[in-house]
C-alpha positions in Angstrom: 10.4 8.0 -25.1 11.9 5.5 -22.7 10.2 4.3 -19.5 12.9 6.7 -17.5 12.5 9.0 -19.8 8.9 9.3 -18.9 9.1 8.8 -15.0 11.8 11.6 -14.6 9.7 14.6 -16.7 7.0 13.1 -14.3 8.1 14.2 -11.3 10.8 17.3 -12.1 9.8 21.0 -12.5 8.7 21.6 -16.2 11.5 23.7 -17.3 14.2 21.2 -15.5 13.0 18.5 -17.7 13.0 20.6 -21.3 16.5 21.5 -19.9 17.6 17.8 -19.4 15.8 17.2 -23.0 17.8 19.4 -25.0 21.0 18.8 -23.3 20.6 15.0 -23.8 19.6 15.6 -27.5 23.3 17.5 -27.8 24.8 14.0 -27.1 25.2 11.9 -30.1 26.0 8.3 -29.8 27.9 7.0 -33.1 28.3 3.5 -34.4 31.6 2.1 -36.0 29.7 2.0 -39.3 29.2 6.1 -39.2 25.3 5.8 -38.1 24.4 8.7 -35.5 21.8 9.2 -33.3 21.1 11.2 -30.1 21.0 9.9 -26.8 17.7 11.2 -26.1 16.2 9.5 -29.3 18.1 6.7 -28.0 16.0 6.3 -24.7 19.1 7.5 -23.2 19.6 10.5 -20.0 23.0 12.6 -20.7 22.1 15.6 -18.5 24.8 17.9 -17.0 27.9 15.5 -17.9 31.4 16.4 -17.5 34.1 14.5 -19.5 34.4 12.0 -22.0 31.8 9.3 -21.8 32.9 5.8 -22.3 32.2 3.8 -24.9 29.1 1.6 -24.5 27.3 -1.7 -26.1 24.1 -1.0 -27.9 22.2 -1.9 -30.4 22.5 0.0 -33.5 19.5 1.8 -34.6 20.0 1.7 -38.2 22.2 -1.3 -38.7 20.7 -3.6 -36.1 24.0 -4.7 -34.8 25.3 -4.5 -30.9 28.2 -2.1 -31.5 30.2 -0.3 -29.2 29.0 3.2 -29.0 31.4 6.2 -29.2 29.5 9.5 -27.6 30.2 12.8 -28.5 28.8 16.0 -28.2 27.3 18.5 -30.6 27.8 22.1 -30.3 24.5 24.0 -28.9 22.4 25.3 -31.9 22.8 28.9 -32.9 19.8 30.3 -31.2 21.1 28.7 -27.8 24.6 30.0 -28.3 25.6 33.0 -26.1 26.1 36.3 -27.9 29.7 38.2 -27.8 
């Protein structure tokens, strides 16, 4: 977990910060190369966003080189899905 990661879930109400959790771990941040990962995993904050995010420089997890990042997001697992 990131240093922002840790100060925020400091200081917000308990269930705000499992919210801002789960929704960050919907994000996935994907390298040229195919490698995913979330943006929570990441030591990323993607809580609440609206839009297409735009693509970033980081530093690729699995291959190790400075890519730009394309984010996407992941539909909400089945047991977080609203019923019809």
């Amino acid at each position: 977990m990131g240093l922002v990661q840790k100060a925020l879930k400091a200081v917000m109400p308990h269930k705000l910060a499992e919210a801002m959790e789960a929704e960050s771990r919907l994000w996935m941040m994907r390298c040229p190369d195919g490698h995913e990962i979330s943006v929570w995993d990441a030591g990323g904050i993607r809580y609440k966003a609206k839009g297409k995010a735009i693509p970033r420089l980081f530093k690729c997890a699995k291959c190790g080189k400075l890519r730009k990042m394309e984010f996407s997001k992941a539909e909400a697992p089945a047991a977080n899905r609203p019923k019809k």
